[in-house]
Structures are given as C-alpha cells and as structure tokens.
py3Dmol code that shows the C-alpha trace and the ligand (Angstrom):
import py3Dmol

protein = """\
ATOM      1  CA  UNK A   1       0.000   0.000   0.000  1.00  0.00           C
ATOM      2  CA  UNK A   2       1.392   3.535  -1.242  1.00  0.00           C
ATOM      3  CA  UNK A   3      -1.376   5.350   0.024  1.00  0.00           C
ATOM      4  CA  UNK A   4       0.966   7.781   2.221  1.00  0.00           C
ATOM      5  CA  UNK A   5       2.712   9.027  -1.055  1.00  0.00           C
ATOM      6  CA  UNK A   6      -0.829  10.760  -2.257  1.00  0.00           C
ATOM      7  CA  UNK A   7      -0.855  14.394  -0.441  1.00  0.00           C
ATOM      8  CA  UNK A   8      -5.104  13.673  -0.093  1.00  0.00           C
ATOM      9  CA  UNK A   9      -4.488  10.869   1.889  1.00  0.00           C
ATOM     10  CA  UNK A  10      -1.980  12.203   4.163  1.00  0.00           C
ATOM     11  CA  UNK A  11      -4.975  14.203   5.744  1.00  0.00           C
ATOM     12  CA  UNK A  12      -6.901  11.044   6.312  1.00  0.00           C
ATOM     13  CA  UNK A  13      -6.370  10.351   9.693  1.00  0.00           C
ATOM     14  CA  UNK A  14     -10.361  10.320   9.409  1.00  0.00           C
ATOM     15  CA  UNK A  15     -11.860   6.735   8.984  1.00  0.00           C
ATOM     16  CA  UNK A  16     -13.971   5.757   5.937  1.00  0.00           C
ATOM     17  CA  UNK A  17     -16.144   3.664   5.498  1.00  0.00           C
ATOM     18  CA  UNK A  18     -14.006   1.050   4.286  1.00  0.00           C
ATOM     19  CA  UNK A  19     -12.560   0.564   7.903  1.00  0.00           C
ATOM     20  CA  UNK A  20     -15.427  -1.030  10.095  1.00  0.00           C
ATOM     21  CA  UNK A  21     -17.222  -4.063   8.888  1.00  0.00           C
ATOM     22  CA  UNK A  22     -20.099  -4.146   5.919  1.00  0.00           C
ATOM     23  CA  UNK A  23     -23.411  -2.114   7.596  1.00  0.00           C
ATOM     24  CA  UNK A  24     -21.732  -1.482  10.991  1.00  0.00           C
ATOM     25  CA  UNK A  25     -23.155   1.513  12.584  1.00  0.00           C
ATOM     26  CA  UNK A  26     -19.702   3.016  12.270  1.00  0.00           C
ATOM     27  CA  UNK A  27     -19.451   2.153   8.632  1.00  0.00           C
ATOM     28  CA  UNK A  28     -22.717   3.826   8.017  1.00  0.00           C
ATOM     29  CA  UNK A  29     -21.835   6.911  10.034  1.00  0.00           C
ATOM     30  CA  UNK A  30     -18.433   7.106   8.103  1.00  0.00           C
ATOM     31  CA  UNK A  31     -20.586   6.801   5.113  1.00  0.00           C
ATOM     32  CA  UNK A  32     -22.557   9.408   5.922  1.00  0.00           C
ATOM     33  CA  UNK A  33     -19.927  11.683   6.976  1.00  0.00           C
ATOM     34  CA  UNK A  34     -17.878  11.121   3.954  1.00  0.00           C
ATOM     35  CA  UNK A  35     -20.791  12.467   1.791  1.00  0.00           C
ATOM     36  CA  UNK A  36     -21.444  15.266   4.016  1.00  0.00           C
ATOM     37  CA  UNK A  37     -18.323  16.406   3.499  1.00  0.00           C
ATOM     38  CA  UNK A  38     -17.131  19.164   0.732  1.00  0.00           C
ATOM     39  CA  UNK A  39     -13.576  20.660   0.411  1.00  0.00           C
ATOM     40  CA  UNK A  40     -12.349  21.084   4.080  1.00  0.00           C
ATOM     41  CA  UNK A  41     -12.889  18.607   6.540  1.00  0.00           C
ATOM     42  CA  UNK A  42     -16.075  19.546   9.090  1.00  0.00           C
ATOM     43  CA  UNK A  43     -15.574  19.110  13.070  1.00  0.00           C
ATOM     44  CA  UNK A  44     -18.324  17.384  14.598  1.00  0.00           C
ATOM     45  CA  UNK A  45     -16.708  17.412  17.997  1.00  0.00           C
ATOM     46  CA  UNK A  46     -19.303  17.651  20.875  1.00  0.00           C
ATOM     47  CA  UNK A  47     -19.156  21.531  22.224  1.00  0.00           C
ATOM     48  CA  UNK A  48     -15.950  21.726  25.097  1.00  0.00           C
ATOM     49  CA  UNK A  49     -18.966  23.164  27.325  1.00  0.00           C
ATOM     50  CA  UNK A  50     -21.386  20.398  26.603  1.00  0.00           C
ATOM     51  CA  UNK A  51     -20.911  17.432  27.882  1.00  0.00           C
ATOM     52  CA  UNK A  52     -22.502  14.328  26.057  1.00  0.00           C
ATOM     53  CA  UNK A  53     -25.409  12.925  28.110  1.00  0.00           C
ATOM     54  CA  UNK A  54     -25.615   8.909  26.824  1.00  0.00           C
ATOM     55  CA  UNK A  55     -28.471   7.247  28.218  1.00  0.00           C
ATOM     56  CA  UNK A  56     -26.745   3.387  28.026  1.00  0.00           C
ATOM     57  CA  UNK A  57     -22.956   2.702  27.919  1.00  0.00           C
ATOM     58  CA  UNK A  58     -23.081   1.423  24.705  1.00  0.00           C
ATOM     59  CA  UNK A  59     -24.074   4.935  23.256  1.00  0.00           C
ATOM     60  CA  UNK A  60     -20.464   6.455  24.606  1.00  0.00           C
ATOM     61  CA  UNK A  61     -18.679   3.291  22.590  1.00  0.00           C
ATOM     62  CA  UNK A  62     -20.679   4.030  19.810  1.00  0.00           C
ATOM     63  CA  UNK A  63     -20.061   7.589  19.670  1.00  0.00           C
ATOM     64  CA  UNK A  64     -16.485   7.463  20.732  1.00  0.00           C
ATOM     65  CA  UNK A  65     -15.945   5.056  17.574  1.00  0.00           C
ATOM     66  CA  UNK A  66     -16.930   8.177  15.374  1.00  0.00           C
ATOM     67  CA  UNK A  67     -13.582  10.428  15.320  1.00  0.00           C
ATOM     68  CA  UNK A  68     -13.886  14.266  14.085  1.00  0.00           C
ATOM     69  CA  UNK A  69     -11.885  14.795  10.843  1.00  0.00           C
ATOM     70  CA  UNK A  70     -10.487  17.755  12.122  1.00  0.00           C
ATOM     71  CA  UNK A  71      -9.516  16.780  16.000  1.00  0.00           C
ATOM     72  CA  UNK A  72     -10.074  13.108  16.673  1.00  0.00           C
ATOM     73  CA  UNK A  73     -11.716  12.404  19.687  1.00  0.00           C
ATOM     74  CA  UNK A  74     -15.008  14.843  19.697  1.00  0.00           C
ATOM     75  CA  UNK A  75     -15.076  14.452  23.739  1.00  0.00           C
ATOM     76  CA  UNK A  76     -13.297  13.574  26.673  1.00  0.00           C
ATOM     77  CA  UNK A  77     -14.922  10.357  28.504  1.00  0.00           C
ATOM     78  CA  UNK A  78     -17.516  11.146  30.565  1.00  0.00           C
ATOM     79  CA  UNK A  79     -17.484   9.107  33.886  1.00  0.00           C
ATOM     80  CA  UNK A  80     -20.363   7.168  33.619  1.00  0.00           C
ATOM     81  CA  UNK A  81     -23.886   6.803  36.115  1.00  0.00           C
ATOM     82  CA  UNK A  82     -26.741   4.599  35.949  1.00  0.00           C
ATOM     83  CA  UNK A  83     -28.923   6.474  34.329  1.00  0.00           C
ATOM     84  CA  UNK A  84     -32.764   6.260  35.556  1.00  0.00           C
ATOM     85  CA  UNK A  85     -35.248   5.605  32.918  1.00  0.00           C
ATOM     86  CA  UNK A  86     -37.279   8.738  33.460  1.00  0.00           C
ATOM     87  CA  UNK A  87     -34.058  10.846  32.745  1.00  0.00           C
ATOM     88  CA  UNK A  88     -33.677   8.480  29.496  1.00  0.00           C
ATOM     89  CA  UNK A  89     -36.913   9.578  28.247  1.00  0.00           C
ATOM     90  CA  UNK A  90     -36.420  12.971  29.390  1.00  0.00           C
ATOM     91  CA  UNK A  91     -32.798  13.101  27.018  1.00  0.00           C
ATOM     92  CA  UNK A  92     -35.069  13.598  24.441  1.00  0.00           C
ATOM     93  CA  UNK A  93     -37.060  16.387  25.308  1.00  0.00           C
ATOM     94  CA  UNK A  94     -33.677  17.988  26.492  1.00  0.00           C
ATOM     95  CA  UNK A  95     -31.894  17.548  22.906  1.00  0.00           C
ATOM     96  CA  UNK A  96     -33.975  20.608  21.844  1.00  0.00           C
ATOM     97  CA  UNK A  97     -32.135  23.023  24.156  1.00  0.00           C
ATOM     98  CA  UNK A  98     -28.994  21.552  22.898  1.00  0.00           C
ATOM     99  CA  UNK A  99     -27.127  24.024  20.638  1.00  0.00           C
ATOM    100  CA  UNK A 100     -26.293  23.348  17.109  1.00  0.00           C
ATOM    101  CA  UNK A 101     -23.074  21.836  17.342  1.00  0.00           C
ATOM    102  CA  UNK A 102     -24.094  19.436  20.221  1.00  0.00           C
ATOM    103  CA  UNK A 103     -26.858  18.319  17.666  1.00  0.00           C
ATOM    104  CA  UNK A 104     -24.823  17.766  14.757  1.00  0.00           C
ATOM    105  CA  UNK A 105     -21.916  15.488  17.171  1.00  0.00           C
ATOM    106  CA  UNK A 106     -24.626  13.743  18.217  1.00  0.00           C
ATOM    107  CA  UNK A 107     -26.518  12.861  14.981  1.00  0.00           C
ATOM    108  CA  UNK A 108     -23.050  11.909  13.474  1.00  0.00           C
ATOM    109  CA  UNK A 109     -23.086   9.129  16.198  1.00  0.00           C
ATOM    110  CA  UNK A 110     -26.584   8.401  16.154  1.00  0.00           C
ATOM    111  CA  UNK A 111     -28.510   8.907  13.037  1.00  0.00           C
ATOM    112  CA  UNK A 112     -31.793   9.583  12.819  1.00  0.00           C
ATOM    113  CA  UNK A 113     -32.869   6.966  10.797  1.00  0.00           C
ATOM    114  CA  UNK A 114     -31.086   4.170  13.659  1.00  0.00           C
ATOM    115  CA  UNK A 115     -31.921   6.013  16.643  1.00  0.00           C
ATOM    116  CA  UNK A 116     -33.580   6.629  18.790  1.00  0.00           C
ATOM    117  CA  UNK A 117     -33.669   3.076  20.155  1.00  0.00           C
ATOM    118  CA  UNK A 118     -36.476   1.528  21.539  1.00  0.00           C
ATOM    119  CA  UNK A 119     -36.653  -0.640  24.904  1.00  0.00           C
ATOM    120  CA  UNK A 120     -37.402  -3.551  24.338  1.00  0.00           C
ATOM    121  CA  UNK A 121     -37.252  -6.838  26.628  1.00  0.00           C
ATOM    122  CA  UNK A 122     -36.274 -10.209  26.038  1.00  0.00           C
ATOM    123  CA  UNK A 123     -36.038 -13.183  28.395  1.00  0.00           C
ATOM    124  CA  UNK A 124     -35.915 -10.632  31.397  1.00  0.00           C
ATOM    125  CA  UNK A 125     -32.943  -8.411  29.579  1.00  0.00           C
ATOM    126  CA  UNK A 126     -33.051  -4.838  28.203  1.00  0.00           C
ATOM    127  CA  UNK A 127     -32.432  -4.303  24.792  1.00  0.00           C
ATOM    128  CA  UNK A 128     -32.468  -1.800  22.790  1.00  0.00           C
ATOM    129  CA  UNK A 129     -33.920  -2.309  19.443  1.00  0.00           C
ATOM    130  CA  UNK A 130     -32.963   0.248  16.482  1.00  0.00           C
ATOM    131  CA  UNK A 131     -35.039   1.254  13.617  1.00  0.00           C
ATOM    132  CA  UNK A 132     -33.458  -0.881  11.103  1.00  0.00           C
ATOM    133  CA  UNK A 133     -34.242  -4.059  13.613  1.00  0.00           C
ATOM    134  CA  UNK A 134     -30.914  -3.977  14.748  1.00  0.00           C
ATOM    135  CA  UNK A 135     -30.245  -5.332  18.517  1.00  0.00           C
ATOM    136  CA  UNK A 136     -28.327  -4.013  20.958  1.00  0.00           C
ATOM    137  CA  UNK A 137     -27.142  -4.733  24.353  1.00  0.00           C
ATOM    138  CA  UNK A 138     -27.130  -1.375  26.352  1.00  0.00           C
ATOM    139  CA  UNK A 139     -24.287  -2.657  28.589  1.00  0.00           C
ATOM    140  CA  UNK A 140     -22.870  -4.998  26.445  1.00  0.00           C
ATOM    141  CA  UNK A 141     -19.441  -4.673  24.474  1.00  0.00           C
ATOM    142  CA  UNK A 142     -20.749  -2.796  21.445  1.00  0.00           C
ATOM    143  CA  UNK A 143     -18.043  -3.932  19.340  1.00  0.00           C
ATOM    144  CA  UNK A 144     -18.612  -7.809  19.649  1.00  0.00           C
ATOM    145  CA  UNK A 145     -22.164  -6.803  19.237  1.00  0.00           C
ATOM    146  CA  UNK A 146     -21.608  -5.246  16.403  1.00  0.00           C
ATOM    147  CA  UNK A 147     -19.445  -7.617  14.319  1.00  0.00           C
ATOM    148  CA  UNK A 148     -21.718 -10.430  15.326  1.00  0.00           C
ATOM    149  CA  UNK A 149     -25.018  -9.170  14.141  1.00  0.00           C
ATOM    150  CA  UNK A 150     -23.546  -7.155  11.485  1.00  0.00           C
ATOM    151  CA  UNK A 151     -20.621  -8.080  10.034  1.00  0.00           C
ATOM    152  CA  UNK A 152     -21.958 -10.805   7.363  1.00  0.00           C
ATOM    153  CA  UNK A 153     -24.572  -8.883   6.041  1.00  0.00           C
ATOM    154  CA  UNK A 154     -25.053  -8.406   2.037  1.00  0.00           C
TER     155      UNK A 154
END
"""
ligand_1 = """\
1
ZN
Zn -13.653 18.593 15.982
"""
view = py3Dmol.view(width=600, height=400)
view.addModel(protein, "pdb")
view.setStyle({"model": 0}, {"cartoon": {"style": "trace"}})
view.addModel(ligand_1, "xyz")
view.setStyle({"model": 1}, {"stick": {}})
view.zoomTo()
view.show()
C-alpha cells in the first residue's frame, strides 16, 4: 500500500467507510460523513462546554468510535452513572435546548434513521432495538455486538 505518497491521503487520519465491517453503525456513520463532506474537513466534535449525556454505555462506545476529521476524539470520557429511565426519556425532550453543534456530534453518532432506540425486553434483559431491527445490548461490548449481528450482512 502507497497510500501515504498521495498528499489527499496524508490528511486522512479520518476513517472511511471502508474501515469497520459491511453495515456497521460506524461504517454507516463514516458513510454518511464522507458524503457530508465538501472541500475542508467539518468538526463534529461535541461543544468543550457540553458534555454528552448517553443514556446506556453502549451509546459512549458508539459515539467514541466516530472520530472528528479535524480533531479526533469529539469528547473527553464522561465518567459514567446509571442512568434512571425517566431521565432516558427525558434526554429527548432535552436535545432541543442543545445548541447546534451538540446536535450535529450527536446525529453523526446516532442517526436519525437508527436512533432513537427503543426498549425492548427479552427473556428478562433490556435491549435496545434500532429502527433498522438492529439489537443491541445497552451494557454490552458494542463492538462484539456489532461484528456479530452485522458483520456478514449483504
Ligand atoms: Zn472537531
């Protein structure tokens, strides 16, 4: 592989699709970013004053997975609490207060047309079930989840 030699590529610190397995949320959101982007490189870092509220575990793996082309990591960890189920629900009605950049790190992450997930129970266990169908386990390891329901899809 040459690709350091090409000047375009030596700004491509910035995963593609390419780099996650076949209809893995992060393929899809590199997808998406990829299009989204013309000329320079857009940051979709969540705002320094902001910090990311993620109602599960899983949703700080998922969104950590997604890097900003211009910076990397778009947040620093946040320690993370149980989070009740009314403040869950409540994430949403928050979102709206949330200013623009907040919005657009988060939908990078968690695209509309996947999320918001929906609780769902099976044999006694929270899941959360996305709008495509997909599974998840809100506490599970998102990236065994992901590869095993995901990977070997057409
Ligand atoms: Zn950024």
């Amino acid at each position: 592989m040459n690709n350091k030699e090409k000047p375009e590529n030596q700004i491509a610190t910035v995963l593609g699709p390419g780099d996650f397995p076949i209809c893995s949320l992060e393929s899809r959101a590199a997808a998406r970013l990829r299009l989204q982007k013309v000329g320079t490189p857009d940051c979709i870092c969540f705002p320094e004053l902001e910090i990311p509220f993620f109602g599960y575990p899983i949703q700080e793996q998922i969104a950590a997975a997604v890097k900003c082309p211009v910076h990397g990591d778009r947040f620093k960890p946040p320690f993370h609490l149980y989070v009740a189920e009314w403040r869950r629900k409540k994430a949403a009605i928050f979102m709206q207060y949330r200013s623009p950049e907040y919005k657009k790190a988060w939908v990078a992450s968690f695209p509309p047309e996947l999320w918001p997930a929906e609780e769902v129970e099976i044999d006694g266990k929270l899941m959360l079930r996305l709008k495509d169908g997909t599974m998840l386990d809100p506490y599970g390891d998102w990236k065994l989840s992901s590869n095993a329901s995901m990977g070997s899809r057409p």
